[in-house]
Structures are given as structure tokens and as C-alpha cells.
C-alpha positions as CSV (number, residue, x, y, z in Angstrom):
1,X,17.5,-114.4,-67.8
2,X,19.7,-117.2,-67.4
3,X,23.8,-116.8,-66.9
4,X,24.6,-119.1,-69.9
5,X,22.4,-119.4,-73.0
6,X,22.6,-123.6,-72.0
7,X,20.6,-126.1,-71.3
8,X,20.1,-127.8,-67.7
9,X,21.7,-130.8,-69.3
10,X,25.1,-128.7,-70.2
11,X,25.3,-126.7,-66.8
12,X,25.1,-130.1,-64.9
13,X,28.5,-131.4,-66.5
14,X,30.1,-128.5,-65.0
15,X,31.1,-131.5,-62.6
16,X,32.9,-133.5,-64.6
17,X,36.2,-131.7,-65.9
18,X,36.1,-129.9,-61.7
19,X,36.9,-133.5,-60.6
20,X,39.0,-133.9,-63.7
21,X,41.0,-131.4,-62.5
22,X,40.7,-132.4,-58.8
23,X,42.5,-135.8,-60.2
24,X,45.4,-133.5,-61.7
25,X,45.8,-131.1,-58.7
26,X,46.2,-133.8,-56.4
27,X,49.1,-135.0,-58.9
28,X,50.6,-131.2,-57.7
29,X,51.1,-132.3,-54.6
30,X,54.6,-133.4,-55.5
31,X,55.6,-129.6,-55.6
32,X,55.6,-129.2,-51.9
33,X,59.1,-130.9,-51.7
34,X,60.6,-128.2,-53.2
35,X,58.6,-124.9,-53.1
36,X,57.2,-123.4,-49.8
37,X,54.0,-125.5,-48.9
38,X,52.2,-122.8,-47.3
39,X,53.1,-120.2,-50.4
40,X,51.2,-123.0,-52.6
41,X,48.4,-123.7,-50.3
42,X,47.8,-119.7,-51.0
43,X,48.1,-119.8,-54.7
44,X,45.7,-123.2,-54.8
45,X,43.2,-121.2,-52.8
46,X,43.3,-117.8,-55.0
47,X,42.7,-120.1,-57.7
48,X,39.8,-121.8,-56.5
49,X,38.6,-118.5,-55.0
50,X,38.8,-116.8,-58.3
51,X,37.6,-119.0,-60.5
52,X,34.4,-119.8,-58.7
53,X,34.1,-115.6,-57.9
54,X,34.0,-115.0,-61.4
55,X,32.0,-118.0,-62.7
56,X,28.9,-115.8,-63.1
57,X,31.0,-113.0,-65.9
58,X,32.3,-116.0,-67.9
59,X,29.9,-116.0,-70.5
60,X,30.2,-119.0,-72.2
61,X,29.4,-122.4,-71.0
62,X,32.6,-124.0,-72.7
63,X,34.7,-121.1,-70.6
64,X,32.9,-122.0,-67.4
65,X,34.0,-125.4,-68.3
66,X,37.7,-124.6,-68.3
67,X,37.2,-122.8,-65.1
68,X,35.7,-125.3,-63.3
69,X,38.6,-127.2,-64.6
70,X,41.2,-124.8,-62.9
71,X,39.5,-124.4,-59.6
72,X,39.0,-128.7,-59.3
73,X,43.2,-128.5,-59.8
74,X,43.1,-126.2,-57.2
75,X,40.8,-127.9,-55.1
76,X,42.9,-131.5,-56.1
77,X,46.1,-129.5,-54.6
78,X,44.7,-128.1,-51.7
79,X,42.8,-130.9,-50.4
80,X,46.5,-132.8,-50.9
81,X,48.6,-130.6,-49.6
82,X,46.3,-130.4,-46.0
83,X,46.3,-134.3,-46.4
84,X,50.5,-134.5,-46.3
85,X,50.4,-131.3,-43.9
86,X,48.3,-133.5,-41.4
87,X,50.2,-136.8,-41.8
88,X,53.9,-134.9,-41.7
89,X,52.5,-133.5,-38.8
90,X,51.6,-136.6,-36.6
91,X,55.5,-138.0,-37.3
């Protein structure tokens, strides 16, 4: 009946590594001096896109965990990557 064998309790702290990971992504922001920043902004957003598509299939809470992980790094490095895209633009 339910998509993880967890309690409400465990399911709700599917927050805490996403932000986690939104902390580290925004770190990746550094990468956009030397690769392509729009090639990036592309791979940040399959990430994110992929790992909350297949949230569902994962199975296991602790998996769903990781994932969350991934797609707050990708969210951290998207929302970044706008961020210096905006300001670089109003120079």
C-alpha cells in the first residue's frame, strides 16, 4: 500500500540530506569557470529531474535518502549557477 515500508516519521527526513546536498551543490558552482555553464545547468537539471522521476521505484527508504541527496546537489548547483548567470549578466 505504501511506497516504502516506513514510517511517517522516516519519510519526513527525506528533507534533511536534499538541503544537505543543496549546501554541497551550491559549493559546484565553482565549476562554471572552467566548463561550459549552460552544459552544467543541463546535467544539474537531468539530475534533479531523474532522481525525483524515479523516487517512487527506489524501494528503500535509506536509497530514497541518497537520492534526495543527489537531486538537493543538483538543485544547490542550479539555483547557483542562475544566481551568477543573473549577476554576470547585469555587469
Amino acid at each position: 500500500m505504501f511506497i516504502y515500508d516506513a514510517s511517517y516519521e522516516l519519510v519526513n527526513w527525506m528533507w534533511v540530506p536534499y538541503y544537505l546536498g543543496f549546501m554541497i551543490g551550491a559549493l559546484v558552482n565553482y565549476l562554471h569557470r572552467w566548463w561550459n555553464r549552460q552544459m552544467l545547468l543541463v546535467v544539474f537539471m537531468f539530475v534533479i529531474c531523474l532522481t525525483t522521476a524515479l523516487l517512487p521505484y527506489y524501494g528503500y527508504i535509506y536509497v530514497g535518502y541518497a537520492a534526495m541527496a543527489f537531486c538537493g546537489a543538483g538543485s544547490g548547483a542550479w539555483e547557483a549557477g542562475n544566481s551568477a548567470w543573473l549577476i554576470e549578466g547585469k555587469k
